[in-house]
N, CA, C and O atoms as a DFTB+ gen file, in Angstrom:
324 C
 N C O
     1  1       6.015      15.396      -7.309
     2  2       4.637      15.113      -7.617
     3  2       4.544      13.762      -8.329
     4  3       5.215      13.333      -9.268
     5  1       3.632      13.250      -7.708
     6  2       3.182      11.415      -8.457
     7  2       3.064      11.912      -9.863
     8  3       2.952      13.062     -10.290
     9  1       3.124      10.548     -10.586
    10  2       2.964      10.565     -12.358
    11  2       1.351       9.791     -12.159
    12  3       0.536      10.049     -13.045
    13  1       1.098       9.262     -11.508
    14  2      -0.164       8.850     -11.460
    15  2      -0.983       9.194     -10.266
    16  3      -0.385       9.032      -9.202
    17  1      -2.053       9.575     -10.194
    18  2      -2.490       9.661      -8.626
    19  2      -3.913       9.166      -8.961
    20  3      -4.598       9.281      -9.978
    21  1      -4.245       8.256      -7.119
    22  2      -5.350       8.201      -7.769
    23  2      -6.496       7.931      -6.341
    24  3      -5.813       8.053      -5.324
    25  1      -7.639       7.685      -6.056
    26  2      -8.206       8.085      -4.569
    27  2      -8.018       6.314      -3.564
    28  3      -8.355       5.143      -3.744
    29  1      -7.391       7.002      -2.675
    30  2      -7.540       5.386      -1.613
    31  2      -8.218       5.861      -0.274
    32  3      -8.322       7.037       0.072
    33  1      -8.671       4.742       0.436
    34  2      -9.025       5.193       1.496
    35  2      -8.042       4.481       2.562
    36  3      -7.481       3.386       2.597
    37  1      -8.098       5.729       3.510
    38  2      -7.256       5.610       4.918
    39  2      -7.686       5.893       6.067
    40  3      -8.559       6.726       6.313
    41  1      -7.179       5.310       6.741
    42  2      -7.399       5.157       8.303
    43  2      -6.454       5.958       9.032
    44  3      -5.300       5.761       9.415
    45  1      -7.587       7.301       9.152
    46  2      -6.718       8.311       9.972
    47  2      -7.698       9.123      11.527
    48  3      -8.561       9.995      11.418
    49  1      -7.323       8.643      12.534
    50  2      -8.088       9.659      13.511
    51  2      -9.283       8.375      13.829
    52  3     -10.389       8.845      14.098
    53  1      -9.221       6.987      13.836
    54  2     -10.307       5.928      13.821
    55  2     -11.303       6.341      12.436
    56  3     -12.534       6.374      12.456
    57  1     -10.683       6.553      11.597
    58  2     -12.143       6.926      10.551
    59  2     -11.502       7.073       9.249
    60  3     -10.597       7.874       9.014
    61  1     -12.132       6.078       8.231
    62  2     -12.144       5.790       7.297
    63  2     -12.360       6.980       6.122
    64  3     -13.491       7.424       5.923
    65  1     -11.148       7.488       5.326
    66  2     -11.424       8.538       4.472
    67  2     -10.906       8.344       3.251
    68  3      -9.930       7.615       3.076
    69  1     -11.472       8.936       2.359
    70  2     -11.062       8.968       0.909
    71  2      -9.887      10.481       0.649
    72  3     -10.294      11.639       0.557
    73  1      -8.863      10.182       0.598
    74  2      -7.704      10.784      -0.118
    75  2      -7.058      10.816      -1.418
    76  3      -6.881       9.749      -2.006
    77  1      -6.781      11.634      -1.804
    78  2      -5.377      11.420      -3.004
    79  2      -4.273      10.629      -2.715
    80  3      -3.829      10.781      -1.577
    81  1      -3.432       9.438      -3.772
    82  2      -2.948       9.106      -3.062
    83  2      -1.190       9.864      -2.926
    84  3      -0.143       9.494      -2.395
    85  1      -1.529      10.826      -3.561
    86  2      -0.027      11.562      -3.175
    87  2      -0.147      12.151      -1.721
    88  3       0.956      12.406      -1.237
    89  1      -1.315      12.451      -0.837
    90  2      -1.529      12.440       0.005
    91  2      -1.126      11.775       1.364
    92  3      -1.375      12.309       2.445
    93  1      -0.355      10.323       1.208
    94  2      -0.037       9.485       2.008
    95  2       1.097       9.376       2.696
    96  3       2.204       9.360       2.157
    97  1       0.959       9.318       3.569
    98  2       2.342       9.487       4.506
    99  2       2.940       8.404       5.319
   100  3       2.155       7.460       5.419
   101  1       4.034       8.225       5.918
   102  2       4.512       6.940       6.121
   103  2       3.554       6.725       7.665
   104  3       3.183       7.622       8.421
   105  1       3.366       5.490       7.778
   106  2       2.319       5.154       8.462
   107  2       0.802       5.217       8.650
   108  3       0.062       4.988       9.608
   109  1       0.611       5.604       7.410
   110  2      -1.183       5.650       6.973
   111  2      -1.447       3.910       7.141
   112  3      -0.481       3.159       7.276
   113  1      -2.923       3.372       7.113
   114  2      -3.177       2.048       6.965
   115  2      -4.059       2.502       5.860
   116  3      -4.560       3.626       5.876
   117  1      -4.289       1.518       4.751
   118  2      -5.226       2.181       3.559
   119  2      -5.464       0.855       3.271
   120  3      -4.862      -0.162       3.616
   121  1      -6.818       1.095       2.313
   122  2      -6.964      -0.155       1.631
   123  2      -6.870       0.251       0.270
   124  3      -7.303       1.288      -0.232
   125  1      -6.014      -1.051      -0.480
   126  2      -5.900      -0.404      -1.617
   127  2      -7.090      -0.896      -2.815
   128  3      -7.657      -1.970      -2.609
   129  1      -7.409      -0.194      -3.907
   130  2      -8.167      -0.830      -4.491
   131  2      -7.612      -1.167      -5.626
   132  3      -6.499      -0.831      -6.030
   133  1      -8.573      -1.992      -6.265
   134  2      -7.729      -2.447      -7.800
   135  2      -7.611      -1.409      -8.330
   136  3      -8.221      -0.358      -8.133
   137  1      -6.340      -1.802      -9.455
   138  2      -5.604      -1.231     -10.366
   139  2      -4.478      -0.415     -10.229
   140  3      -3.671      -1.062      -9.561
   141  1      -4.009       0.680     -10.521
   142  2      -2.852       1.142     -10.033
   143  2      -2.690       2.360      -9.132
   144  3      -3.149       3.499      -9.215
   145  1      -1.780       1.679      -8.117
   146  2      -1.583       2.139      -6.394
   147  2      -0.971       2.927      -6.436
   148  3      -0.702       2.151      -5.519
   149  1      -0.107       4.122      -6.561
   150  2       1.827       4.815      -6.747
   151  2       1.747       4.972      -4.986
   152  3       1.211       5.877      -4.346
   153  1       2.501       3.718      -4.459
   154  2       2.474       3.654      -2.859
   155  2       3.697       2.548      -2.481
   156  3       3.931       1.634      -3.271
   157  1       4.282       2.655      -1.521
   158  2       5.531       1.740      -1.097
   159  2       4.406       1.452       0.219
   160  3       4.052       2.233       1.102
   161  1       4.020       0.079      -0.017
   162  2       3.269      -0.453       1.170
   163  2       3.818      -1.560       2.353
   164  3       4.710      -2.341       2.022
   165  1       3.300      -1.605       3.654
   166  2       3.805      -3.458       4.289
   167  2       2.143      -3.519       4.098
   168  3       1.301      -2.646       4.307
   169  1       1.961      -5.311       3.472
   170  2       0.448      -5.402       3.675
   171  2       0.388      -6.069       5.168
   172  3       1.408      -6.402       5.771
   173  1      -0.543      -6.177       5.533
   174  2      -1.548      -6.790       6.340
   175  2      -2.088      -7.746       5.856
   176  3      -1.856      -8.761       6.512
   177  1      -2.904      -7.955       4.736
   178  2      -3.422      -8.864       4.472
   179  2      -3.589      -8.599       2.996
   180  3      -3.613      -7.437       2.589
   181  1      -3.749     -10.017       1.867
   182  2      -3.729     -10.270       0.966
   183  2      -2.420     -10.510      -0.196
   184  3      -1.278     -10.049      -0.201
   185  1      -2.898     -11.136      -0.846
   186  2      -1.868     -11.664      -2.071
   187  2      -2.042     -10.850      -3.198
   188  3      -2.846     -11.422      -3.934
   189  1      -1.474      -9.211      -3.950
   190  2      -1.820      -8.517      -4.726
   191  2      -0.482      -9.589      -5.647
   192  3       0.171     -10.583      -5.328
   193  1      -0.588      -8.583      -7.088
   194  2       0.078      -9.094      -8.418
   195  2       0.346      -7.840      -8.554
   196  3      -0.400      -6.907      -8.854
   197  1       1.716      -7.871      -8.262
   198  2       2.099      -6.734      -8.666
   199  2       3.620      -6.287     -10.098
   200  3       4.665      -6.824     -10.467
   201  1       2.836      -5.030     -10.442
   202  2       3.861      -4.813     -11.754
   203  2       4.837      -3.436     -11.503
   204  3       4.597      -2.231     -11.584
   205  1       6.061      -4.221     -11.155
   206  2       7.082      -3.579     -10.395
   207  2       8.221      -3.083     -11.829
   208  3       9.165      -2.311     -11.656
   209  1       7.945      -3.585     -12.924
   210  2       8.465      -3.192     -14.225
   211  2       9.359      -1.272     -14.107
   212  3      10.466      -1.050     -14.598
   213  1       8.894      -0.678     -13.698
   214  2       9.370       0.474     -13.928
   215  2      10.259       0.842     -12.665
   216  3      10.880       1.901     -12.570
   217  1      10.245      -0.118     -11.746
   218  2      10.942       0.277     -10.609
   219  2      12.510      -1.221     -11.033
   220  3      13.690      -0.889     -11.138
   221  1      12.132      -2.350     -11.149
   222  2      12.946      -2.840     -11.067
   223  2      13.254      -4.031     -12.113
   224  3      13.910      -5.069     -12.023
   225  1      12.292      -3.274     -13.424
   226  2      12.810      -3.213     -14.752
   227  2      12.077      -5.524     -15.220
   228  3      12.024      -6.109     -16.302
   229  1      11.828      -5.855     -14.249
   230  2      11.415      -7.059     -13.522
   231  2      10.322      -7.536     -14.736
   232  3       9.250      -7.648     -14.140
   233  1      10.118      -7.855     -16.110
   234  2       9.411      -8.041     -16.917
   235  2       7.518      -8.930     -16.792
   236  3       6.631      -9.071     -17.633
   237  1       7.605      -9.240     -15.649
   238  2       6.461     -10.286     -15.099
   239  2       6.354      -9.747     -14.249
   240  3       7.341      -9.455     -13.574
   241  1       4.659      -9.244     -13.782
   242  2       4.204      -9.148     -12.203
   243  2       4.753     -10.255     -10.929
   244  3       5.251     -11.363     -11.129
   245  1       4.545      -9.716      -9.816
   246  2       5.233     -10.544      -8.869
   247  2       4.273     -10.487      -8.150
   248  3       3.604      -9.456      -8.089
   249  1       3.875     -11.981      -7.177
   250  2       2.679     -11.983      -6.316
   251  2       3.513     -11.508      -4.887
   252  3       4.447     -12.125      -4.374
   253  1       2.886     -10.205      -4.390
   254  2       3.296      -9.530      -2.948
   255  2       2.810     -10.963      -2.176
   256  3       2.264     -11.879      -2.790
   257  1       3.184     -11.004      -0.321
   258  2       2.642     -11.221       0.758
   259  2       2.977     -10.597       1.525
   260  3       3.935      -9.828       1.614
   261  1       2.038     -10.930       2.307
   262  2       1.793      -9.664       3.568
   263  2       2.853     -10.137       5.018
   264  3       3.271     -11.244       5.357
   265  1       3.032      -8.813       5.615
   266  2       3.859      -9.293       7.094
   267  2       3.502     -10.519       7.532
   268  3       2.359     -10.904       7.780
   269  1       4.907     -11.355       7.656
   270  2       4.299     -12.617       8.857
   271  2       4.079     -12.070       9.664
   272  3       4.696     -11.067      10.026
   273  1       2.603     -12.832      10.496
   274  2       2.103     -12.975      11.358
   275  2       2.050     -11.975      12.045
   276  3       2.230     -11.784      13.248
   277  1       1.639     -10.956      10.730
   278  2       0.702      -9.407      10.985
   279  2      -0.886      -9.889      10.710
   280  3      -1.286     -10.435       9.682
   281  1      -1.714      -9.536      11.933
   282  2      -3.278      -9.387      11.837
   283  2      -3.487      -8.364      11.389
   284  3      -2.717      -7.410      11.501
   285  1      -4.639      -8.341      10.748
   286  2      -5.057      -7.212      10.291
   287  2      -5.256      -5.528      10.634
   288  3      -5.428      -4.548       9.910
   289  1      -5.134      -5.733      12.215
   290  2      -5.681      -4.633      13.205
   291  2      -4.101      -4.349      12.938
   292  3      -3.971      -3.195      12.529
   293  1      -3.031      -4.940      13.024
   294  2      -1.670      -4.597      13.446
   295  2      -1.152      -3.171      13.344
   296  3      -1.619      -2.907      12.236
   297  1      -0.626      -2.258      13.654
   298  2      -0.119      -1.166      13.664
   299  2       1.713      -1.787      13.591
   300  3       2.355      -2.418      14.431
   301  1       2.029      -1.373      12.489
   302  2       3.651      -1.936      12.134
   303  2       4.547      -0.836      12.040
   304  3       4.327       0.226      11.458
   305  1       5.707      -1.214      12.738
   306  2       6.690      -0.311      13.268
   307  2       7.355       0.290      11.889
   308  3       7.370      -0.563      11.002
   309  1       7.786       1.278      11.586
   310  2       7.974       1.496      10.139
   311  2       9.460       1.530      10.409
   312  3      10.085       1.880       9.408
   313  1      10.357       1.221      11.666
   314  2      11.547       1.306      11.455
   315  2      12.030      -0.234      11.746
   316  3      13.220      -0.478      11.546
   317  1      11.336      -1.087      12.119
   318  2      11.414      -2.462      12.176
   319  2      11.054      -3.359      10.807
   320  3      11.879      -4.215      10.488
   321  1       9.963      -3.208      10.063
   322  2       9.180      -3.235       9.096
   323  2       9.849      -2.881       7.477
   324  3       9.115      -2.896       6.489
């Protein structure tokens, strides 16, 4: 069970839903919203700041980027990826 959970929405079945995010399974597309995610993501798009401190002890947020020359629509192979 997550130490934090909290609601994202995902793209499941063409349609946009609000979930828990312990709810998420490998290959959901979600958008995340600000503040804190508990999710192992590939983005699509955007530059988040992320605070990876408890995973890899890493004292300063780190700015993510997203798949090269993943569009947004992309569906990404999760064993390539």
């Amino acid at each position: 069970m997550a130490r934090h959970e909290c609601t994202v929405q995902v793209c499941r079945q063409g349609a946009w839903t609000p979930i828990p995010s312990a709810g998420l399974v490998p290959g959901d597309l979600v958008q995340l919203p600000l503040g804190l995610v508990p999710c192992d993501v590939a983005l699509l798009t955007g530059r988040p700041l992320v605070d990876e401190a408890s995973l890899t002890g890493e004292s300063l947020p780190v700015t993510k980027t997203p798949v090269p020359g993943a569009p947004a629509s992309a569906v990404l192979d999760v064993a390539a990826h």
